[in-house]
C-alpha positions, 0 to 999 in steps of 0.5 A: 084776352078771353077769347085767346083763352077760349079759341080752340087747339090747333090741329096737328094735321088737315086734309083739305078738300077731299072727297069723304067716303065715311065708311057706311055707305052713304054718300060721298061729299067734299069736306075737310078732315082735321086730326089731332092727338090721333082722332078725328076732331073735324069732319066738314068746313075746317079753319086752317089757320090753326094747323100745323100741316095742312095736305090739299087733297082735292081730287082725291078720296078720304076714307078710313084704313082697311081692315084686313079681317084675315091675314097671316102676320103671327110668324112675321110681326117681329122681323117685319114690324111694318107690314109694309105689303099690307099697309101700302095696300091701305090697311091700317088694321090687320086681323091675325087669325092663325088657323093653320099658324101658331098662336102667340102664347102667353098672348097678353105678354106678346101684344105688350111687346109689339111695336109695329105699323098698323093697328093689330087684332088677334084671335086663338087659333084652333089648331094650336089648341090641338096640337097643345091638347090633343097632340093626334089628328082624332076627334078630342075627348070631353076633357081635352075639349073642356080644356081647351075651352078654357084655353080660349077663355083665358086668350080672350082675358089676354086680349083675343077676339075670338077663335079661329078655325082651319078645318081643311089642316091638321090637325083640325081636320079631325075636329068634329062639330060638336067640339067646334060648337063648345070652343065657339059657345065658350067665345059667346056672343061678345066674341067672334068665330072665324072658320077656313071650312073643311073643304072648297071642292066636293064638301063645300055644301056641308061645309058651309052648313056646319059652318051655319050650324055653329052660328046658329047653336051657339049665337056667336058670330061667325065669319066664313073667311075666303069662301071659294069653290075649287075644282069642278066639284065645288064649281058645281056647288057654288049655287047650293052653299049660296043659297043656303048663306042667303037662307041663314041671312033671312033666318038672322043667323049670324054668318058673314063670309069674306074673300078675296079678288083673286081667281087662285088659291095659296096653300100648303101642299099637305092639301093635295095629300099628295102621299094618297092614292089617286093624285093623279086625278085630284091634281088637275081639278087643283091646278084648273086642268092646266099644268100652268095652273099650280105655280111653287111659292116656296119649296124648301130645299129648292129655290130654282123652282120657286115662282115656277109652274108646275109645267115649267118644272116638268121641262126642267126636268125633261119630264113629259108634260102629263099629269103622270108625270106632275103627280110624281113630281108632286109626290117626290117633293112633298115627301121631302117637305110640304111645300106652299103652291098658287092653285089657279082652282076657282073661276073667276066669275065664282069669285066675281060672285062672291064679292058682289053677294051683298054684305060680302066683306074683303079680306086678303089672306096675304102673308108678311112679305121680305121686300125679296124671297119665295114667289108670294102670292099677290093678294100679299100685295094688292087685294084691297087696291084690285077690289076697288080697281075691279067692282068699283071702276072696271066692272061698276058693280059697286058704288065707291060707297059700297066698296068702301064700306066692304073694307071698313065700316062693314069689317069693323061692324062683324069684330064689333070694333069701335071707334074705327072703320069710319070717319067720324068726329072722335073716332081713330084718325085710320086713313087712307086717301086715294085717286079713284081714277087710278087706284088698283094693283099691278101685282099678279100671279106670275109678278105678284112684287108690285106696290099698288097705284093710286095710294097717296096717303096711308094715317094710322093713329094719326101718323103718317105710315106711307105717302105716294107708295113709300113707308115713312117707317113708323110705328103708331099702331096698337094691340086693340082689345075687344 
């Protein structure tokens, strides 16, 4: 009778026989995994008998969820509440930072309404704020300034992380760095900065030293999301924003970067500044000097030419194929409406440099996608899957250790999240389990629609979100708050 009065709970689920990959970085071993009331309460030998399911995963891999530290689901969130393209990817924890979207206001209000699939943080976007305060694309006064400050104190009262920037947009474009040091100092070193940069061409050296500045100056920690170079320009500034990045590391500034694997960019339009002079020469560097290298997400007003490259939509139109030509196209449908593009403007041994940088992190900058609708990009679809697909098995440049690391314990080091992004006795029951011999992404720019391979089991909180690439439909996740 005692003993039946001491044996221990039963377990809601087990994961038998798996290969942990704990999210540190240490090595991989065997070990069971035991979850109940959405924590990890066994990590090791675990007995069974006790438990109500029990899913043998020998074979496979046990980590803990992705952490996506940059993806746009302000704007999708209501109408896609189960993030089903990044949660089949394996993300159970999605970062939304609205540099060039809107911020949910009044944000307390907004996180209590949400019932969605994956775990969600949020931070202010920058360029709300201006267009709240400022409302002009110009440098801010000192009280527009103080103003905004403690519009970023009060979101993070409301459950913010931190700021959000998106210099290359307007109307943050016009910021200038001092106001970017006071917003980033009113975030303080609890909080958390995170930075799209003024520029990944000809401007990616000072970029990425304001950038650096503002980490160092106020203390706060500061991520550079998807830093990239575009056009030859930034091609040929790669090495210098690099060393610099590496110089700041040896200095402890902190500054992280992020990015993700893929060789071409997504954007508005309104970054060709089509309406200014001299398209005709900006355009190729955008497109890699192939006019197959833009390629139409989404043009309002025209659907036929959605997922179509810029060269397709020449001979569409029975237009010449020259860039004469392309920039007059480009021109005439923005002045209609920016319109959102696939630029295939890095390199991809840049890229392939970036994330094998050491303490590089991985981000998808993918948006909520409908399962039909424009041409996404496919890092809406696959980038955690490609990482581990790319540097872990085709180019063996990153143990799996390390790699998961990257998109776990390493992303929940940089917020300061606690209690996740690792598989640990008490902590979240976020889980991902994965064959490492399949795992990858068959999405692609010209096909980006494609579940990823090789995920078997998606765990948010302990739920069961997704098996064998199908969404069960639930909804466990939750607003974290730093």
């Amino acid at each position: 009778m005692l003993g039946a009065c001491t044996a221990p709970e039963p377990l809601d689920l087990v994961l038998r026989g798996g290969r942990v990959v704990d999210g540190t970085g240490a090595p991989s071993r065997v070990a069971d995994v035991g979850i109940r009331a959405g924590r990890l309460v066994a990590v090791g030998a675990v007995d069974v008998a006790r438990a109500g399911r029990v899913i043998d995963v020998d074979g496979l891999v046990v980590a803990p969820g992705f952490i996506d530290l940059h993806a746009h689901t302000e704007r999708g969130l209501v109408e896609l509440p189960g993030a089903d393209n990044l949660v089949l990817q394996g993300v159970t924890t999605v970062v939304s930072a609205p540099h060039s979207g809107r911020t949910p206001w009044p944000l307390d209000q907004w996180l209590a309404r949400l019932h969605v699939t994956p775990n969600t943080i949020w931070f202010v976007g920058h360029n709300t704020l201006r267009d709240w305060v400022v409302g002009e694309e110009r440098p801010a006064t000192e009280d527009e300034t103080a103003t905004m400050v403690a519009l970023v104190q009060q979101a993070m009262r409301d459950g913010a992380w931190g700021l959000s920037s998106g210099l290359v947009y307007r109307p943050g474009s016009a910021a200038e760095p001092t106001e970017l040091e006071a917003l980033a100092r009113a975030v303080g070193p609890e909080g958390r900065y995170a930075t799209h940069m003024r520029d990944s061409g000809p401007g990616l050296v000072a970029a990425t030293e304001e950038a650096i500045q503002v980490a160092r100056a106020t203390g706060t920690p500061t991520l550079i999301n998807h830093l990239k170079a575009t056009t030859p320009a930034g091609h040929a500034a790669l090495d210098e924003a690099i060393a610099l990045l590496d110089q700041a590391r040896e200095e402890q500034v902190p500054v992280t970067i992020d990015a993700y694997p893929y060789a071409a960019s997504g954007s508005s339009s309104s970054v060709f500044e089509p309406l200014n002079p001299g398209l005709e020469q900006r355009l190729p560097g955008w497109c890699g000097g192939d006019l197959d290298g833009l390629r139409f997400r989404s043009v309002p007003g025209a659907d036929a030419l959605e997922g179509r490259t810029l060269r397709e939509v020449l001979l569409l139109a029975g237009l010449p194929e020259t860039w004469s030509s392309a920039a007059a196209v480009v021109r005439e449908l923005h002045h209609r409406a920016p319109f959102r593009t696939i630029a295939s403007s890095m390199r991809q041994e840049d890229v392939d440099r970036i994330l094998e940088r050491p303490g590089t992190l991985v981000e998808s900058d993918g948006n909520l996608e409908p399962p039909a609708g424009s041409h996404p990009h496919p890092r809406s679809f696959g980038t955690f899957p490609r990482f581990l697909q790319r540097y872990v098995r085709e180019r063996g440049t990153l143990t799996l250790e390390e790699a998961v690391h990257r998109m776990t314990g390493g992303s929940a080091d940089w917020l300061g999240l606690q209690g996740r992004g690792r598989i640990v006795k008490g902590g979240a029951a976020d889980l991902v389990v994965f064959d490492p011999n399949t795992i990858g992404s068959r999405a692609t720019i010209a096909a980006p629609r494609h579940t990823p391979d090789g995920l078997v089991l998606v765990l948010v909180n302990g739920v069961i979100v997704a098996q064998d690439g199908v969404s069960t439909g639930a909804r466990p996740g939750t607003p974290l708050r730093p």
